[in-house]
LOTI-901809 format. One line per 8 residues: number of its first residue (from 1); for each residue z, y, x of C-alpha. Coordinates in nm, 2 decimals, padded with zeros to 4 digits, m for minus. Example, Ala and Ser with C-alpha at 12.3 -4.5 7.8 and 13.67 -1.06 7.14 Angstrom:
BEGIN
1	00.78/m00.45/01.23 ~ 00.71/m00.11/01.37
//
This chain:
BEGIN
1	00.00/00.00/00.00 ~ m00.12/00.36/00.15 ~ 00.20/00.58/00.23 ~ 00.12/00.94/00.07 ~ 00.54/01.03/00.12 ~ 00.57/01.02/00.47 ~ 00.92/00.96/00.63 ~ 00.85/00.89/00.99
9	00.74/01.03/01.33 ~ 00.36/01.08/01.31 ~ 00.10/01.05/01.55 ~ 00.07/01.40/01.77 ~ m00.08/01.66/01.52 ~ m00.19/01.42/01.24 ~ 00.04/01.62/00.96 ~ m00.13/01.77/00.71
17	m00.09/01.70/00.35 ~ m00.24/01.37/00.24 ~ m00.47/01.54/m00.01 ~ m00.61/01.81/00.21 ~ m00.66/01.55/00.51 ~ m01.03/01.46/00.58 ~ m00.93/01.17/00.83 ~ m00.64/00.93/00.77
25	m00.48/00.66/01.01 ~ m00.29/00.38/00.96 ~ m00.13/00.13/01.19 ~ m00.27/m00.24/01.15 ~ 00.00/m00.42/01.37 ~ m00.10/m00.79/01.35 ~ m00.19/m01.00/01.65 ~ m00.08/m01.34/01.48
33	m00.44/m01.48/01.62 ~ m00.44/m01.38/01.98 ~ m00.57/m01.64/02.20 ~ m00.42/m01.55/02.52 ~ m00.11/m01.25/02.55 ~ 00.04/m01.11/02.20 ~ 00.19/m00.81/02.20 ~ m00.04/m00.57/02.01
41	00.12/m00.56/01.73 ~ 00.36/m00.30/01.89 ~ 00.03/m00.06/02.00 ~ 00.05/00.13/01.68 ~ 00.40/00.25/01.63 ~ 00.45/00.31/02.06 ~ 00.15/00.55/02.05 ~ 00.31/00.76/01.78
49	00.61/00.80/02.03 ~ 00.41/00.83/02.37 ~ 00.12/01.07/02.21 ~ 00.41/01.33/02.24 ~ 00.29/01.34/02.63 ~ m00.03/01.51/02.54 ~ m00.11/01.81/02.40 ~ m00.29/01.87/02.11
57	m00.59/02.05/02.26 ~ m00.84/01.88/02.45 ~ m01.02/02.07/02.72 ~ m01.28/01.86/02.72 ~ m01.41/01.91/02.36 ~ m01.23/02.25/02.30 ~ m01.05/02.19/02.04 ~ m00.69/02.12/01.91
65	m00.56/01.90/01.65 ~ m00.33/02.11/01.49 ~ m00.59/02.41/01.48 ~ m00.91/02.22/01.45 ~ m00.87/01.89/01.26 ~ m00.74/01.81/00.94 ~ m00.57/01.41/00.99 ~ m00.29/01.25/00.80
73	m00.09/00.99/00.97 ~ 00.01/00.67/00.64 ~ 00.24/00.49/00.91 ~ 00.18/00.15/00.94 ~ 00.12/m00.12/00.71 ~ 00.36/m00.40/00.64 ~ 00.17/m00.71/00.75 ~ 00.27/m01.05/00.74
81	00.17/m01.44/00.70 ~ m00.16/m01.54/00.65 ~ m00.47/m01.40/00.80 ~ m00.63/m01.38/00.50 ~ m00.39/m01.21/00.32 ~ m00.34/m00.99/00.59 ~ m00.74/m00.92/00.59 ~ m00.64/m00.81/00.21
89	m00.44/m00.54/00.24 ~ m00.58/m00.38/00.54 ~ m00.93/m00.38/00.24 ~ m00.70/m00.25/m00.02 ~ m00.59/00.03/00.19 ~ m00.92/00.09/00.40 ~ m01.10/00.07/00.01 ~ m00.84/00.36/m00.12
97	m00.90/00.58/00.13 ~ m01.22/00.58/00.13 ~ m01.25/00.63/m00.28 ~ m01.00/00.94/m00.22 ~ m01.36/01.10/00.00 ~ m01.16/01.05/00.34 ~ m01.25/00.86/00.64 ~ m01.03/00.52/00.74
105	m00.91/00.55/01.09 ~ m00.69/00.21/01.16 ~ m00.50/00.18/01.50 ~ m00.40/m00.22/01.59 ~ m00.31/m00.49/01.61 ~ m00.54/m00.71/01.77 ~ m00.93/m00.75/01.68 ~ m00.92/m00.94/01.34
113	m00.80/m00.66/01.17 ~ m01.17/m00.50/01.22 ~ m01.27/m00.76/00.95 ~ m01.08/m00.66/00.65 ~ m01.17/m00.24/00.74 ~ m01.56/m00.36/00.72 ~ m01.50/m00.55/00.42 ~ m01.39/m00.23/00.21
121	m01.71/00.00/00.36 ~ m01.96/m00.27/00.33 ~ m01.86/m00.27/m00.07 ~ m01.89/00.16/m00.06 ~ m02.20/00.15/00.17 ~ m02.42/m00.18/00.14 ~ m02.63/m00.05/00.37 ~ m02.35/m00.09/00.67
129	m02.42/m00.07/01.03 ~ m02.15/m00.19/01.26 ~ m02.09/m00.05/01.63 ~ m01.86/m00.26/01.87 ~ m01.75/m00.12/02.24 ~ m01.55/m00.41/02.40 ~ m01.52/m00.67/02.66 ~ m01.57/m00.98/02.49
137	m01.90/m01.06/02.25 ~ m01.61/m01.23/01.92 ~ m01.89/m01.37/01.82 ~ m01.72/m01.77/01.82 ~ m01.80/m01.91/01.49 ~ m01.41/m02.05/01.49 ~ m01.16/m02.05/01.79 ~ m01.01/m02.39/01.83
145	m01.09/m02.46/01.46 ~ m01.02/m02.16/01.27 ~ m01.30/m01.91/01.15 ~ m01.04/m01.60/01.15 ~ m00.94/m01.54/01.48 ~ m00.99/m01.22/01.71 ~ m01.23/m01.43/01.89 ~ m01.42/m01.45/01.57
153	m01.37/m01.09/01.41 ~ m01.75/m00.97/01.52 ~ m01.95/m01.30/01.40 ~ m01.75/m01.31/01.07 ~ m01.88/m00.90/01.04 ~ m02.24/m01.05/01.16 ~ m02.22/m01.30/00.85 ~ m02.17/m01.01/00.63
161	m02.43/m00.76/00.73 ~ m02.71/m00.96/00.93 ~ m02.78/m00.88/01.32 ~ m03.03/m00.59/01.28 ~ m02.72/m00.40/01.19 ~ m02.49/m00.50/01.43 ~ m02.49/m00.30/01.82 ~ m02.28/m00.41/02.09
169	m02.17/m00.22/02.43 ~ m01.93/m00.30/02.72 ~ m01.98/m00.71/02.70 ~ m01.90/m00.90/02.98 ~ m01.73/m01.20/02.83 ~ m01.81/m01.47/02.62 ~ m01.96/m01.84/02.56 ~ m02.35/m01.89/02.65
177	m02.39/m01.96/02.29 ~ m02.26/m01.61/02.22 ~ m02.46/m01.45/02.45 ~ m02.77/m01.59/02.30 ~ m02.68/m01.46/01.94 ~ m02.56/m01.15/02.11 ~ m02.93/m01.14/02.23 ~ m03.05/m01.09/01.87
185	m02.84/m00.75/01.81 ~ m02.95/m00.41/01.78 ~ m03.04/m00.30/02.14 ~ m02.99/00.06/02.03 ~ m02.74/00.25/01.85 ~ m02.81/00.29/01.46 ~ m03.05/00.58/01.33 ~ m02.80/00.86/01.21
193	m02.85/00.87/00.88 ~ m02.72/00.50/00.79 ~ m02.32/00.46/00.73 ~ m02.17/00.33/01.07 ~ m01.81/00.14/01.13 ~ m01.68/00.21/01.48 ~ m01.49/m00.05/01.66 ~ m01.33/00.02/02.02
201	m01.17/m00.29/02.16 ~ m00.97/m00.11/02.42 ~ m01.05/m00.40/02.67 ~ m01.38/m00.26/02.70 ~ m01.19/m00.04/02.95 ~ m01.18/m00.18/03.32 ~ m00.83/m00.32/03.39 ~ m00.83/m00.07/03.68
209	m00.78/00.18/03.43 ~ m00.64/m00.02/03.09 ~ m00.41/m00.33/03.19 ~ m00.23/m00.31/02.90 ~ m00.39/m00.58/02.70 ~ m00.40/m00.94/02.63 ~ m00.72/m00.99/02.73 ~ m00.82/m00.75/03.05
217	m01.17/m00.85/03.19 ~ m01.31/m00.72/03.50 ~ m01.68/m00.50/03.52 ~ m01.53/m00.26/03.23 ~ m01.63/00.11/03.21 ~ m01.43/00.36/03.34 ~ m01.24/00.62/03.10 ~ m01.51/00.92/03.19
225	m01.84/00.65/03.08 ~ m01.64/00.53/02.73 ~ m01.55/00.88/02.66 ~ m01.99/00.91/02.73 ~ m02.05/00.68/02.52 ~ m01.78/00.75/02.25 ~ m01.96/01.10/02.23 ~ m02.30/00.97/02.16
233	m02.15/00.71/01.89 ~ m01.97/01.00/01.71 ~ m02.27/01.17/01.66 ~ m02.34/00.89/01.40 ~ m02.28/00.88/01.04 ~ m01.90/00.72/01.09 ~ m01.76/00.62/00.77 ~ m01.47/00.41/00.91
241	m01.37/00.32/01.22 ~ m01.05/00.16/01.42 ~ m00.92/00.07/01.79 ~ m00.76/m00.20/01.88 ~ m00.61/m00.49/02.14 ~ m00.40/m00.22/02.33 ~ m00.04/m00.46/02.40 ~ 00.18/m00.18/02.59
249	00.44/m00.45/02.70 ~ 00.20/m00.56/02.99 ~ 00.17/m00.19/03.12 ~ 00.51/m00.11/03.18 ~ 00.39/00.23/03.39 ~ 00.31/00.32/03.03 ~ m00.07/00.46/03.13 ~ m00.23/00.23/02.90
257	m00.06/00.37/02.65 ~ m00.10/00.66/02.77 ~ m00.46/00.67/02.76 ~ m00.47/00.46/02.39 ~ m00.31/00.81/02.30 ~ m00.56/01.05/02.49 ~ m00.85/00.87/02.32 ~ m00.74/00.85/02.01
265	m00.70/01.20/02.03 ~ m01.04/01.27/02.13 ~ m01.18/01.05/01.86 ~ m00.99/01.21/01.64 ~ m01.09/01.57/01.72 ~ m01.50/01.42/01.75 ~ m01.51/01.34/01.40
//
């Protein structure tokens, strides 16, 4: 259920009233399916605390979220047992959002989550296109048996809206057999006037600069190239979009968090 009474700490400069908000985040802290190191559950409700670090304006784009962007912080959503039921409320609330004219922003958790965010848009926008910055292809059609895993999340999106609408950047990591449907993708970004979800997986980060993860994979960009490539992405027709797979307990300098936070706020203030 979407939290329109907020009682918490928000995320750095995302305060503004619910109805006046044009962007809203959530926190989607699951990571029951994580194949190797858990631990992003806690990404979410950390990066309200460490965002405190930065300042609202970003030099880069010249702009400040208090002064410059209108976002609403719902908390996080209570998630728990099943995948599948957990798939349901993350669509309930990504769906309600959307039907109140505002654009979904939801902070994990680990990759699955990106499932139940596409489910809602696909229903408001059939015509769907799907961008995913990461490491790994998730493009397993199960993961030791089971169809909903984070290893899955991006094949069980490709069931939904075919490969012509599906672009991939970042991968360095997968089966053969992923690689070759990954060979059947969109080689280019989406024309900009189709409906695009944006998923980061933060892993698409180089360990160098992102550690804090459960699955760190080496060959990633740097923060200067995703922050490149996050500005030609933006320029899209985003209707929803999340990041995910940041699991602060295996940073304990507290710079993965630390830059979870900065570019989240530079997302924020590019939409």
């Amino acid at each position: 259920m979407l939290n329109k009474n907020r009682d918490f700490q928000t995320f750095l400069g995302c305060d503004k009233n619910y109805n006046e908000a044009d962007v809203v985040i959530f926190g989607a802290g699951y990571d029951a399916t994580t194949s190797n190191k858990p631990g992003s559950r806690f990404a979410p409700s950390l990066m309200r605390l460490e965002s405190y670090g930065l300042e609202t304006y970003s030099p880069a784009l010249d702009k400040d979220l208090e002064e410059d962007a209108k976002i609403y912080d719902a908390g996080d959503l209570e998630l728990y047992g099943r995948a599948e039921t957990v798939l349901d409320a993350i669509e309930v609330t990504t769906a309600q959002i959307l039907a109140d004219g505002k654009t979904p922003f939801m902070i994990g958790g680990e990759h699955l989550v990106t499932l139940g965010g596409v489910r809602a848009a696909l229903k408001k926008h059939p015509n769907l296109h799907i961008v995913h910055l990461d490491a790994h292809t998730d493009l397993r059609d199960d993961y030791m048996g089971e169809p909903l895993s984070h290893a899955t999340v991006i094949k069980r999106c490709l069931d939904l809206v075919g490969n012509d609408r599906v672009y991939q950047h970042g991968i360095r990591s997968g089966t053969k057999e992923e690689f070759a449907l990954a060979s059947n993708l969109r080689k280019t970004l989406p024309p900009k006037d189709v409906p695009v979800y944006l998923t980061l997986d933060l892993d698409v980060l180089d360990p160098s600069a992102f550690c804090g993860t459960g699955t760190p994979e080496a060959g990633g960009l740097t923060y200067l190239e995703l922050m490149a490539k996050l500005k030609e992405a933006m320029e899209l027709n985003i209707v929803a979009l999340d990041m995910v797979e940041l699991a602060p307990n295996y940073d304990q300098s507290g710079v993965s968090t630390a830059t979870a936070c900065k570019v989240l706020r530079e997302m924020l203030l590019m939409l």
